[in-house]
N, C-alpha and C positions, 0 to 999 in steps of 0.2 A: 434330139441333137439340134443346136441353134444353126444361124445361117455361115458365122465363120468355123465351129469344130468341121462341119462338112465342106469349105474351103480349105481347113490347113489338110482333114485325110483325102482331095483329090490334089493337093502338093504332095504329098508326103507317099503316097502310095502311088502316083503317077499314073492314076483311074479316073472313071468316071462310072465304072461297074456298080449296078444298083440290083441285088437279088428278092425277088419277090417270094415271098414265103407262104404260096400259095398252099398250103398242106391241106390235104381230101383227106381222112382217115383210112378210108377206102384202098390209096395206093400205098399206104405206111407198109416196109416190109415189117413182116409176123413177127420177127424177134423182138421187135420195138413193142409191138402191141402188146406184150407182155407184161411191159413195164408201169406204172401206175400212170405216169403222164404220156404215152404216146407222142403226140405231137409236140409236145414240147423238146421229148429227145428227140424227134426227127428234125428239129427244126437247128436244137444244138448241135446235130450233127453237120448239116448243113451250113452255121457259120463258124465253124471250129474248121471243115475245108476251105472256106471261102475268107475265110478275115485278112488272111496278107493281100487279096487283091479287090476288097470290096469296100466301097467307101460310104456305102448307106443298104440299111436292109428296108421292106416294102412286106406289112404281114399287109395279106389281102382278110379284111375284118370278115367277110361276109361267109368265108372255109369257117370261121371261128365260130362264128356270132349262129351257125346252123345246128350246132351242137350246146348251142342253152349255154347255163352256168358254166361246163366242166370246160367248152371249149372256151369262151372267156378268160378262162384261169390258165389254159396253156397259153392263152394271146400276153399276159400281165406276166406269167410267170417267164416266158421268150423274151 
């Protein structure tokens, strides 16, 4: 996201709300864990709530980047 698309969604949504997508595997609930990509539906779940009022998300790399390849691929795939 450049520097004006995140000016015109704190016009346009009338925010400044920035969600950090801190995701632990750890605290995922178990029905998700089921799913092939885990964190990446935890994480869709979380901006499918938040999109009308959130005007930038924040994956924190290093939740990703502790689980090797697979958790990389839910950071590209998010």
């Amino acid at each position: 996201m450049d520097h004006l698309q995140l000016f015109n969604n704190i016009v346009q949504k009338k925010s400044f709300l920035c969600v950090g997508l801190d995701s632990e595997i750890e605290k995922i609930p178990s029905f998700l864990k089921k799913l092939k990509d885990p964190l990446f539906e935890f994480n869709k779940k979380i901006i499918d709530a938040t999109q009308e009022y959130t005007v930038a998300y924040k994956p924190n790399v290093a939740f990703y980047e502790s689980l090797g390849a697979e958790g990389w691929l839910s950071l590209v795939a998010t």
